[in-house]
C-alpha positions as CSV (number, residue, x, y, z in Angstrom):
1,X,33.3,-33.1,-43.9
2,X,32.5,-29.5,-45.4
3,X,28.9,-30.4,-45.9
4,X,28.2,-31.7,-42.3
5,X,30.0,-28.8,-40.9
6,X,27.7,-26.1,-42.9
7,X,24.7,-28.1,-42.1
8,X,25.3,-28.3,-38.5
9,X,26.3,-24.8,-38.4
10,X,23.0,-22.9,-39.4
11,X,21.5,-25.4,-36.7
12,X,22.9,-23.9,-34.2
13,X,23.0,-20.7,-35.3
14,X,19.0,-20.9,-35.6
15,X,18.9,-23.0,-32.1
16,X,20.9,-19.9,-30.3
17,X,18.6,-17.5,-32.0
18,X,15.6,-19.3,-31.0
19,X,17.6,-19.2,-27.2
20,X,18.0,-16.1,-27.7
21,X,14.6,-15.1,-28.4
22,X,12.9,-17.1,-25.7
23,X,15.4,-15.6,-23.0
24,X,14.2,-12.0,-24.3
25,X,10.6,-13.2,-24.2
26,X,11.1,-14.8,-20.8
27,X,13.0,-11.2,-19.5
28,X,9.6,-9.4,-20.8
29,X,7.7,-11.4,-18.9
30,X,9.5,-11.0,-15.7
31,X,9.7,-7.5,-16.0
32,X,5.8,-7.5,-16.5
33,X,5.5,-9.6,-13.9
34,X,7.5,-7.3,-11.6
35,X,6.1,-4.4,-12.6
36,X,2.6,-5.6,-11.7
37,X,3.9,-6.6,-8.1
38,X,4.9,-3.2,-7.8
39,X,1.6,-1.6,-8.7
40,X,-0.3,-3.9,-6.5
41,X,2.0,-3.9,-3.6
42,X,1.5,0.4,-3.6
43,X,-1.6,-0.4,-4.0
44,X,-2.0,-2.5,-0.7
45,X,-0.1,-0.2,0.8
46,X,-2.1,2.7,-0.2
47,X,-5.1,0.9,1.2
48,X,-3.6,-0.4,4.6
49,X,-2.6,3.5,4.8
50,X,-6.4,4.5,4.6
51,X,-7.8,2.2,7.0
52,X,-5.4,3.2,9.3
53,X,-5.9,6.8,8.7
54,X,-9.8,6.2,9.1
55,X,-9.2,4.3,12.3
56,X,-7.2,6.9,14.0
57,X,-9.7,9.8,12.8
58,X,-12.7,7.9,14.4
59,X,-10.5,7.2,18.0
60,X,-9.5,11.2,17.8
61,X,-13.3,12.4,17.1
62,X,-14.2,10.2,19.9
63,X,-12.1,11.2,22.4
64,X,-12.7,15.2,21.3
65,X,-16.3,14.2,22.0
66,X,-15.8,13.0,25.1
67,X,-13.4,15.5,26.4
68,X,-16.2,18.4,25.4
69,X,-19.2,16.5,26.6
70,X,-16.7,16.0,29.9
71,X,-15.9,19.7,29.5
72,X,-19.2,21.2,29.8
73,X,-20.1,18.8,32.6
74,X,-17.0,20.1,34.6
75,X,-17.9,23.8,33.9
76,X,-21.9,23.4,34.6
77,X,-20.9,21.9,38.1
78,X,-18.1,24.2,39.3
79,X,-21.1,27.1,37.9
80,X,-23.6,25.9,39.8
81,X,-21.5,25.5,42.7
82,X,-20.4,28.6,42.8
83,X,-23.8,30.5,41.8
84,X,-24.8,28.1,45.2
85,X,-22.2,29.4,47.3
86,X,-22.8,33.4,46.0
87,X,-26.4,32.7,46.8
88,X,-26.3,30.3,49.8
């Protein structure tokens, strides 16, 4: 009974370690794995933020343009108006 007892015993000893060792290869892997859905979701979100930073930068530039081309048209009428109206 000894004999089977010490032969079984370094069989499981070596069958845990080998558990062991793939659970701590299995937890690098996941914590790789994790890490690298970190960096891309940042990433996607770093990209998302500059489209929509773009996007709003091209709607503001437009509307400044419009509101100065509107602006000079207002003050070119209400001068010419009113250089009519001293003159007329």
């Amino acid at each position: 009974m000894k004999v089977e007892t010490s032969r079984s015993r370094p069989r499981i000893r070596r069958s845990l370690r080998d558990f062991e060792e793939a659970f701590r290869a299995e937890a690098a892997r996941d914590k790789r794995r994790l890490a690298q859905l970190r960096r891309d979701a940042h990433s996607r979100a770093n990209r998302r933020r500059a489209i929509q930073i773009r996007r709003t930068g091209k709607v503001r530039f437009g509307l400044l343009v419009v509101s100065m081309i509107l602006t000079a048209v207002v003050v070119t009428v209400v001068m010419l108006e009113t250089l009519a109206w001293l003159l007329g």
